[in-house]
C-alpha positions in Angstrom: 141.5 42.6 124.7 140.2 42.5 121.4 136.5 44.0 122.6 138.5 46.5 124.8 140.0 47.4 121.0 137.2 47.7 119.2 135.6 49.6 122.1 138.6 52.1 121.4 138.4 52.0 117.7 134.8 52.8 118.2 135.0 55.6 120.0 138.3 57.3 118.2 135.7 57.1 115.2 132.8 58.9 117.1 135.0 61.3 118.2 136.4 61.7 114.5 132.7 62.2 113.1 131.8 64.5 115.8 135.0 66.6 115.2 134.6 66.7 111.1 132.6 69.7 110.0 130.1 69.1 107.7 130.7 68.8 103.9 130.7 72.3 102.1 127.1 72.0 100.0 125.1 73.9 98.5 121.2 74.5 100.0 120.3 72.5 96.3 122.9 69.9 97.6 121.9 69.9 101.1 117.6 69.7 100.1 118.6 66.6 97.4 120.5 65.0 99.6 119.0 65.7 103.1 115.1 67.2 103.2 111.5 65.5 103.2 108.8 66.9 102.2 105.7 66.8 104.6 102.6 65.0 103.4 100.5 68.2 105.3 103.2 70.9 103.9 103.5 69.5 100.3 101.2 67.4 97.3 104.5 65.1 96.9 105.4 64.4 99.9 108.9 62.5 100.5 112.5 63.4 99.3 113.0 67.0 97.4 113.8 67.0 94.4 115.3 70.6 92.9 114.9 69.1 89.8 111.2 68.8 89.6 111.6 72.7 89.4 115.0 73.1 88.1 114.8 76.7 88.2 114.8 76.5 91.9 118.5 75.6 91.9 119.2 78.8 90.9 117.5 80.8 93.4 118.7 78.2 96.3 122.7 78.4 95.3 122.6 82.4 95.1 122.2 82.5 99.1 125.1 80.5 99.4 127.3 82.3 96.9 129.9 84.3 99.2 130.0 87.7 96.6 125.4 87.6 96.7 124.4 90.0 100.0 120.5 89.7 99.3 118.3 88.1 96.8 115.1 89.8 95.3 112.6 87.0 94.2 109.6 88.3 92.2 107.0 85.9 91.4 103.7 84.3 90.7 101.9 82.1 92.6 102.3 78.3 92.5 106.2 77.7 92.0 107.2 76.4 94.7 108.8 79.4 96.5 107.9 78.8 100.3 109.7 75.5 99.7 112.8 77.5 98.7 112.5 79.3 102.1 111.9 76.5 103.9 115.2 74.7 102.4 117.1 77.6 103.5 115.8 77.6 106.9 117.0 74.4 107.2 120.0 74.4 105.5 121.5 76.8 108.2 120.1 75.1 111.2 121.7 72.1 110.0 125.0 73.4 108.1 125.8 77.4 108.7 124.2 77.9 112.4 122.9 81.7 112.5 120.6 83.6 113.8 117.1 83.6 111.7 114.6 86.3 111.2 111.8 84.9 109.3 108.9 87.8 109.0 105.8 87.3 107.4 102.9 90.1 106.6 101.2 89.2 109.8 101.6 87.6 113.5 99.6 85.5 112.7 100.4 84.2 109.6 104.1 83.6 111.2 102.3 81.8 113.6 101.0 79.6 110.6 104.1 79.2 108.9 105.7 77.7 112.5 103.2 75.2 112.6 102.2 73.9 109.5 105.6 74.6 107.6 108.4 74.8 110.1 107.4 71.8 112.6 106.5 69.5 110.0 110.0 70.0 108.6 111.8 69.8 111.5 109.5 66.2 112.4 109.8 64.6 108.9 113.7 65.8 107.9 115.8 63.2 109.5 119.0 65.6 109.3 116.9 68.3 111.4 115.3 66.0 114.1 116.7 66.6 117.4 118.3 69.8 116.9 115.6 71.7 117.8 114.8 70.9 121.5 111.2 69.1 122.0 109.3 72.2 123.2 107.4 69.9 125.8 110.6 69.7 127.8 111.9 72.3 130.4 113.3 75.5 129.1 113.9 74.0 125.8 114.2 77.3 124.0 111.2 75.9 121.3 108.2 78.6 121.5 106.0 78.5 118.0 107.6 81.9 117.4 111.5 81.6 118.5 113.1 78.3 118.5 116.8 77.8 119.3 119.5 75.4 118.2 123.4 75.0 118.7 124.8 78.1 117.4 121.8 80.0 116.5 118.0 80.2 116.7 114.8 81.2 115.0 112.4 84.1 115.7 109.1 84.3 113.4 107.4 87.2 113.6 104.8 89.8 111.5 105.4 92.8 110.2 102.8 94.5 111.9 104.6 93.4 115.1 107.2 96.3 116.1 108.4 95.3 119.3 110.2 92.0 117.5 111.9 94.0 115.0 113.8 95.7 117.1 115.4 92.9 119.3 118.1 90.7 118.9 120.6 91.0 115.8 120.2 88.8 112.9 122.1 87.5 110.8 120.0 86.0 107.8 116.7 87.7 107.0 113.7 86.0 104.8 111.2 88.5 104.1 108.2 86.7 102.8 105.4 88.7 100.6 106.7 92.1 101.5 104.3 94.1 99.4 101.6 92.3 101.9 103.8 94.6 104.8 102.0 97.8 106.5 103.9 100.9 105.1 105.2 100.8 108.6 105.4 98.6 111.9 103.3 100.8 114.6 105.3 104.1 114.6 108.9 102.8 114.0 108.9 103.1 110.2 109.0 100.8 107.1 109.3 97.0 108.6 111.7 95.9 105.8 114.4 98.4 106.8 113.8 97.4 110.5 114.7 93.8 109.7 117.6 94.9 107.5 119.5 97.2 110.4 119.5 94.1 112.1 122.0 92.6 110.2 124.4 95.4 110.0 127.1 93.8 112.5 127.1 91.0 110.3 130.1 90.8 107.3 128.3 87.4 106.1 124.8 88.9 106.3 121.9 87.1 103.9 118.8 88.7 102.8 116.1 87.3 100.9 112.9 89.2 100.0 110.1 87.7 98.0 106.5 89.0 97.2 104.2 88.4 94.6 104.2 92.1 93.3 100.9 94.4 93.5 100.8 97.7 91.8 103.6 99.3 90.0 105.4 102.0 91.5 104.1 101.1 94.7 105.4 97.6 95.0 108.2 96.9 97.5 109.8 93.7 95.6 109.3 95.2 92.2 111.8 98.1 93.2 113.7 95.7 94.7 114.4 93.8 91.6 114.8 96.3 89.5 117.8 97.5 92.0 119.1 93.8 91.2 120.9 92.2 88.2 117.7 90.9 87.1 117.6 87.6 86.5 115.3 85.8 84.4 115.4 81.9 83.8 115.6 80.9 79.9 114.9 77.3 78.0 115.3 76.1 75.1 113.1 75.3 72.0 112.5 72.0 71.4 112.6 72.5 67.6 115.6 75.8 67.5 116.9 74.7 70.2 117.3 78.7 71.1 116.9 80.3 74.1 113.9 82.4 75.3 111.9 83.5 78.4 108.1 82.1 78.4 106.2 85.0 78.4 102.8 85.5 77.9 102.1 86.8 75.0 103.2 83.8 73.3 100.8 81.4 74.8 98.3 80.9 72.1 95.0 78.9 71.9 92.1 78.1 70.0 89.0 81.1 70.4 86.9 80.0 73.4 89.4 77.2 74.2 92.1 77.5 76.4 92.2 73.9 77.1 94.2 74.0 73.3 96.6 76.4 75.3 100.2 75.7 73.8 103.5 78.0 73.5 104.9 79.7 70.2 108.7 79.7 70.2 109.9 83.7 69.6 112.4 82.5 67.4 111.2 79.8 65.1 107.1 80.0 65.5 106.6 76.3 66.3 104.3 75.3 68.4 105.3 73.6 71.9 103.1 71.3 73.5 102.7 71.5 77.5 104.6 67.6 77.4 108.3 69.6 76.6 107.8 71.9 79.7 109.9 69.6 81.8 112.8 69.1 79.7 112.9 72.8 78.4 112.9 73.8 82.6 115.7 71.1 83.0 117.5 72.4 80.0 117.1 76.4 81.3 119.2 78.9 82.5 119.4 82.4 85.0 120.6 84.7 82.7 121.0 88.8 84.3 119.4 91.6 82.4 121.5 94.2 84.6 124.9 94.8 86.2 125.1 93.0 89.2 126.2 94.9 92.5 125.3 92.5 95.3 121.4 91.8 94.8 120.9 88.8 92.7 117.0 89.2 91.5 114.9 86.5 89.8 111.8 86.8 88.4 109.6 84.0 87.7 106.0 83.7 86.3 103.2 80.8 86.4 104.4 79.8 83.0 107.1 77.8 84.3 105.7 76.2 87.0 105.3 72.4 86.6 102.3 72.2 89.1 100.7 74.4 86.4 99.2 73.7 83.0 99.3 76.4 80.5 95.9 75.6 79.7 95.0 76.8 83.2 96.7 79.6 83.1 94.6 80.5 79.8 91.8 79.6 81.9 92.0 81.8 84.4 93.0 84.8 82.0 89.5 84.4 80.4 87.7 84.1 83.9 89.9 87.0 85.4 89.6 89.3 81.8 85.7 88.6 82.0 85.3 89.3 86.2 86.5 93.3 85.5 89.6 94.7 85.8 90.5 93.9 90.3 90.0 90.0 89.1 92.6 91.1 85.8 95.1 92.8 88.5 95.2 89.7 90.2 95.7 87.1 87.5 98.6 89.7 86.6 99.8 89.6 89.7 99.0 86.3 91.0 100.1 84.4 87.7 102.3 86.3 85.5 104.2 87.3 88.7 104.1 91.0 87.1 103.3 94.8 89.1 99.7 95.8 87.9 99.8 99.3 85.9 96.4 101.1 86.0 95.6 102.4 82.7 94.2 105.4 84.2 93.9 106.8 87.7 90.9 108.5 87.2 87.0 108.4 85.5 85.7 110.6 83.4 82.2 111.3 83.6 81.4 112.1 80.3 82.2 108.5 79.2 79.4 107.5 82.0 76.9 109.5 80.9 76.7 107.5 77.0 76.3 104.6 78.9 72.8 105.8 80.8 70.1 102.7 79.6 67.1 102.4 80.6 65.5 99.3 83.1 62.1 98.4 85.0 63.5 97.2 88.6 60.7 94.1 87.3 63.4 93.5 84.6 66.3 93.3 87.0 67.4 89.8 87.6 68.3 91.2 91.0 69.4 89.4 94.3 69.4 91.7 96.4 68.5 95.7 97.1 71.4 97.8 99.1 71.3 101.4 100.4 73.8 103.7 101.1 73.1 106.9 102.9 75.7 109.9 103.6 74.9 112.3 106.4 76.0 116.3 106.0 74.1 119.0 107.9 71.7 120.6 105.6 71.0 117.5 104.0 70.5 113.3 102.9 71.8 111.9 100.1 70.9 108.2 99.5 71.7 105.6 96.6 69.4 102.7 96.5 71.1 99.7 94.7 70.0 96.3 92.9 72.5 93.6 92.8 72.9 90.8 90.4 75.2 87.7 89.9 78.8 88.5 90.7 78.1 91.8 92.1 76.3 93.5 89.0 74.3 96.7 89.5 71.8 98.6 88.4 71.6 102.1 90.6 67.5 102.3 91.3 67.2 106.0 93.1 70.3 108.0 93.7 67.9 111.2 96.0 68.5 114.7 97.6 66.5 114.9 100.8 67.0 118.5 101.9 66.7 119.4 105.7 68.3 119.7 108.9 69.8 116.6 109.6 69.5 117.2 113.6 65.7 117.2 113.0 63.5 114.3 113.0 61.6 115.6 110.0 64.5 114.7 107.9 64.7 111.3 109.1 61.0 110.7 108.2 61.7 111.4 104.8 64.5 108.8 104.2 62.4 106.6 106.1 59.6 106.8 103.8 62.1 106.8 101.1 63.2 102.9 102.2 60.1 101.6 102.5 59.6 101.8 99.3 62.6 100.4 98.0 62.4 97.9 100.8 66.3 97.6 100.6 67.6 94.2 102.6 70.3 96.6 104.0 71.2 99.8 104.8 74.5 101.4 105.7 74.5 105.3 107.3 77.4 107.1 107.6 77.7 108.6 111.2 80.5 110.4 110.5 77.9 113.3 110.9 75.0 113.7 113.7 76.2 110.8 114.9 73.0 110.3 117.2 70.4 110.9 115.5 72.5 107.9 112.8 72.3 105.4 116.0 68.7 106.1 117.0 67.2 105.6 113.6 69.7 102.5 112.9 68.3 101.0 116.3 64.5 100.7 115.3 66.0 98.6 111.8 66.9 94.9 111.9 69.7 96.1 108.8 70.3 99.7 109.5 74.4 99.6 109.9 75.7 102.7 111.2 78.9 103.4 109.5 82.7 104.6 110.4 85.4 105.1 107.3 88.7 104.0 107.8 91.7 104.9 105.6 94.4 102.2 104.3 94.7 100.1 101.1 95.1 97.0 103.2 91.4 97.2 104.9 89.1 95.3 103.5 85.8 97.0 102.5 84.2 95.4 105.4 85.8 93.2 108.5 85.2 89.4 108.6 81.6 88.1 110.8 84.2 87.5 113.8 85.6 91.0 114.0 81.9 92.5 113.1 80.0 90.1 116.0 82.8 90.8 118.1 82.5 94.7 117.9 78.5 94.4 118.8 79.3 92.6 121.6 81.9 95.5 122.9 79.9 98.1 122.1 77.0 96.6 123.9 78.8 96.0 126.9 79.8 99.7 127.5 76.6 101.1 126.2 77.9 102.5 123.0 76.1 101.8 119.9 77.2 99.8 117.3 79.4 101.3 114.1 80.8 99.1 111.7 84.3 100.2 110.0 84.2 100.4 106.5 87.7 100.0 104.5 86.7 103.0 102.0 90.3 103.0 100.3 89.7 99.8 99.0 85.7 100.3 98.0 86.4 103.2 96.2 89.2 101.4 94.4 86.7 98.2 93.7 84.4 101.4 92.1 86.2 102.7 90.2 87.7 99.8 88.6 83.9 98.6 88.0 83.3 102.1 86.5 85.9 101.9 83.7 84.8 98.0 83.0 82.6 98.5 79.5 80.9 94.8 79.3 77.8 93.8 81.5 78.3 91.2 83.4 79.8 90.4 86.9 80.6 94.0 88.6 79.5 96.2 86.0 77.1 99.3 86.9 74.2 100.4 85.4 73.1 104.0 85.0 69.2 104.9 84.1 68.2 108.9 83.7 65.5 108.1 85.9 67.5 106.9 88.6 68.5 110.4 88.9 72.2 110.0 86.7 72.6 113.7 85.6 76.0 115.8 85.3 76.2 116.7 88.8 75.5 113.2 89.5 78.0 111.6 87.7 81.0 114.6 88.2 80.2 113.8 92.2 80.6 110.0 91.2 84.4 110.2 89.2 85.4 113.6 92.5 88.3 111.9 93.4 91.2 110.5 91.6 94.0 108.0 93.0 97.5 109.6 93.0 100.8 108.4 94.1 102.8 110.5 96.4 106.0 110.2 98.2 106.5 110.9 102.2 110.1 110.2 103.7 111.5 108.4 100.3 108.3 106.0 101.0 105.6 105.8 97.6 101.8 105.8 99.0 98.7 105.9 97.3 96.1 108.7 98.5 92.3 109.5 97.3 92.5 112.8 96.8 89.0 115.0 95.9 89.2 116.8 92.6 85.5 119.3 93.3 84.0 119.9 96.6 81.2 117.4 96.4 81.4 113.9 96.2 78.4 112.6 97.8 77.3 110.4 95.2 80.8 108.3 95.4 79.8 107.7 99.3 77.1 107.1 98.8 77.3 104.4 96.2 80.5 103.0 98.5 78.0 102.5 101.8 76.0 100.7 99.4 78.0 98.4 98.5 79.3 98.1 102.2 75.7 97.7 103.0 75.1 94.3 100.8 78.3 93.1 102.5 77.7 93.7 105.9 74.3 91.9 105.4 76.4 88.7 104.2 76.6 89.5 100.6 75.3 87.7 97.9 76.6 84.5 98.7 74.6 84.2 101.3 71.3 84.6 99.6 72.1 82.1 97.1 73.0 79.8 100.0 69.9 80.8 101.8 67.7 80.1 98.4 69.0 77.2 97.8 68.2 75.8 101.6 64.8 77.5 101.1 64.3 75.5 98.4 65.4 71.8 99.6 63.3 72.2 102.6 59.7 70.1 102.2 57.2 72.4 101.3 55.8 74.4 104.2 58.6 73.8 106.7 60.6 76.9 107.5 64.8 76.8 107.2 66.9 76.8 110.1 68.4 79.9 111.0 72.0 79.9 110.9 74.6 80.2 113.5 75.4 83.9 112.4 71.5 84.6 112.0 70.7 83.5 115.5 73.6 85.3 117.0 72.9 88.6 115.5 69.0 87.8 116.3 70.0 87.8 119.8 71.8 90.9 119.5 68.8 92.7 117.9 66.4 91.4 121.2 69.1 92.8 123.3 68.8 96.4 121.7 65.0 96.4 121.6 65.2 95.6 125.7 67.3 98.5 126.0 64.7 101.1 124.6 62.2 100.5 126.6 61.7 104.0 127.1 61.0 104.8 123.3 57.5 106.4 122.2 56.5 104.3 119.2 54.2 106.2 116.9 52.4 104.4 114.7 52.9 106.6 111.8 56.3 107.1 112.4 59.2 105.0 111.3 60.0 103.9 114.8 57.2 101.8 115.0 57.1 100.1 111.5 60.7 99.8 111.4 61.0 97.8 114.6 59.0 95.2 113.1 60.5 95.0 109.3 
């Protein structure tokens, strides 16, 4: 009797616990008392801790304050944010079951985030495990991108994908790096608002957007927080003992040293060593700097992180400040957690003309030699380029070739031109005469014929997948090979190089004999970057302030040129094989070099039928 008791009591008590809802916590409560980190996901692996990052708590409570509908995080790098997310994810899975959205700037970087974030979290937090069904069994509901539990589920998806933001409704949205988002997802419009209709049948609805910002006016979490209360987290002086927010103006360090980095208190002027940073963010506080009205917005910056030393920070201001002003945008973005303002959206070309010097291409410590070449129909304009360390250049020949470009004769003359600059690479736009760009660009090992393509978020070339992976196409169905050129984002690396007024990494330089004159350098600074506004939605556009701009093309193909040839990393690499190899014994080609090798045998198989001159550049190109 008494085991048939105990049995009883047993199983009034299981039925009890099962029946009692959890304990009303915060998601701070919840990740102290509940989540692991994982030793793949995280450098401290084991229980979380908000107060290793005290300002965290802050951020974490506001989704769980009833009167907060979405929060606007703005941020550097490097504090600890995708563990915030990740809390929350599991906070409702565990606590609050809801539908999830979680979208992220790509498919595939969801896909990333599901399995080196989410399913490590699920594995190592004892709380979570189980509740999301083992996706080896039958129709467990557990696909890397959707993933279903009592009560609710979890889709991950990018922002570039159109056809998930438009599916089921959602009650809590996480909107990681939004200002990494297309302007729009396909054709359906701006993929922030598509996630945020999906929420409207919800009274309890959460939304949390966070980005490191990019450029001001343009960024979609700057005007988010600015359309928040603000929030920005304070701590105390060590000496005062009154409150401030780090900013950066105040870090201070000896000349040449930024491993002296420390912090002057606004208040007082004593200095604060990096060993108070841990009790001043334990001490600290949110405090608004606006009305709130349903957004709560925080803003944090590298300063505070404690996986951060001020010392690197200073570090990387002085390598950023010294690599021209896209490595400075960065920093500012990246580590002060602030929009980048351009000083000034345009060049003016009288300030590049008192810079013309002049060089011997002997004198040059050059890596490498570039061409660019733009096509119109009564002529060729070419810019031959020298590269240095970090991308420095000297323009060698910037030349006119008059003619008909559907004529050979033409194509003769840049021909002769090349050889002798004996560039490494050449990139032809093909925009223009488009076959008479693929014939000569078949008879040079690297002749790249060349195809703009508009949007900020191209790169100025593709990676060696995408590129290889385009020959092979283009091969298959007879076409001839173009490479697509992100000319948005070149012409934005220019003319950030062009204002930069130190040599060094990225600068340009300009010799009279090169063929820098007025019309040379007006052509150079023809377009200017201005900010317009289509269906309440900011864009930037390069728009053309004089008809010619040749010489800006020109110089852009160039640099595309030296890029799509591997860039200068890879001659560095390839010297510094050359040079550990025993004397007289040849490098191994590499993997890339033997595949595009392969590619160039292919072509030469295919024309067959080609007279081969011998003074013509058909012949001695083929063999260059």
């Amino acid at each position: 009797m008494r085991n048939a008791a105990a049995i009883i009591s047993q199983l009034r008590q299981d039925a009890l616990r099962t029946l009692t809802p959890p304990p009303r916590l915060t998601i701070s409560e919840w990740a102290d008392r509940y989540r692991r980190l994982s030793p793949e996901s995280s450098a401290e692996p084991g229980q979380f801790r908000t107060s290793r990052a005290e300002y965290q708590r802050g951020i974490m409570d506001a989704v769980t304050d009833p009167t907060v509908d979405r929060l606007a995080v703005m941020s550097s790098a490097q504090i600890g944010k995708t563990a915030v997310l990740e809390n929350v994810i599991g906070y409702y899975i565990s606590q609050d079951p809801a539908p999830i959205l979680v979208l992220m700037p790509t498919l595939e970087m969801a896909q990333a985030f599901s399995k080196d974030r989410l399913s490590t979290m699920l594995r190592d937090t004892p709380i979570l495990r189980g509740q999301v069904k083992d996706p080896r069994s039958r129709d467990s509901g557990n696909t890397m991108l959707h993933k279903t539990f009592a009560g609710g589920h979890i889709t991950l998806t990018g922002a570039n994908s159109p056809a998930n933001l438009a599916s089921r409704p959602i009650r809590i949205v996480l909107g990681d790096e939004i200002d990494r988002y297309p302007a729009s997802a396909g054709s359906e419009g701006d993929p922030v608002n598509l996630a945020i209709k999906r929420t409207a049948t919800f009274w309890n609805r959460k939304i949390i957007l966070t980005s490191t910002p990019t450029i001001k006016g343009l960024s979609r979490i700057e005007h988010a927080f600015e359309n928040s209360d603000q929030r920005r987290y304070h701590v105390p002086c060590p000496d005062c003992g009154e409150y401030q927010v780090l900013a950066w103006a105040n870090v201070r360090w000896d000349e040449d040293r930024p491993e002296t980095a420390h912090y002057v208190c606004e208040h007082c002027g004593s200095c604060i060593d990096e060993r108070h940073k841990t009790a001043m963010l334990m001490a600290g506080q949110w405090i608004a700097g606006a009305p709130f009205t349903g957004t709560a917005g925080f803003h944090l910056s590298e300063l505070y992180s404690p996986w951060r030393r001020w010392s690197d920070v200073a570090a990387d201001f002085l390598q950023a400040k010294h690599g021209g002003s896209e490595m400075l945008k960065t920093w500012v973005n990246t580590s002060l957690g602030e929009p980048w303002e351009d000083q000034g959206d345009a060049v003016e070309p009288v300030g590049l003309m008192a810079r013309l010097e002049e060089y011997e291409r002997d004198d040059i410590p050059q890596l490498a030699v570039s061409a660019g070449v733009d096509v119109q129909k009564d002529r060729i304009e070419c810019s031959v380029v020298a590269w240095g360390g970090g991308e420095e250049a000297w323009l060698l020949e910037h030349a006119v070739l008059p003619g008909d470009t559907a004529r050979p004769e033409i194509w003769q003359d840049l021909h002769e031109l090349l050889t002798d600059h004996e560039p490494h690479a050449v990139a032809i736009d093909s925009g223009f005469n488009s076959s008479m760009v693929y014939t000569f660009c078949e008879r040079r090992r690297f002749a790249f014929a060349i195809k703009g393509a508009s949007g900020f978020d191209r790169p100025v070339v593709e990676d060696a997948t995408k590129r290889a992976r385009r020959l092979r196409n283009r091969r298959k169905i007879g076409g001839s090979p173009v490479q697509i050129i992100g000319v948005d984002q070149a012409k934005v690396l220019v003319h950030s190089r062009l204002r930069q007024v130190q040599p060094g990494p990225g600068y340009i330089h300009f010799s009279e004999a090169a063929g820098c004159d007025d019309e040379y350098f007006a052509q150079l600074t023809a377009e200017k970057l201005v900010v317009k506004h289509h269906r309440g939605r900011a864009s930037q556009e390069w728009v053309q302030q004089r008809p010619r701009n040749e010489a800006l093309d020109s110089f852009v193909y160039a640099l595309a040129a030296l890029r799509l040839w591997g860039g200068l990393a890879a001659v560095i690499a390839r010297k510094e094989r050359a040079a550990a190899m025993p004397a007289g014994e040849a490098p191994a080609p590499s993997p890339a070099r033997r595949q595009l090798d392969q590619i160039i045998k292919d072509r030469k198989r295919q024309m067959n039928g080609v007279t081969r001159g011998s003074g013509s550049f058909v012949s001695s190109w083929r063999n260059n």
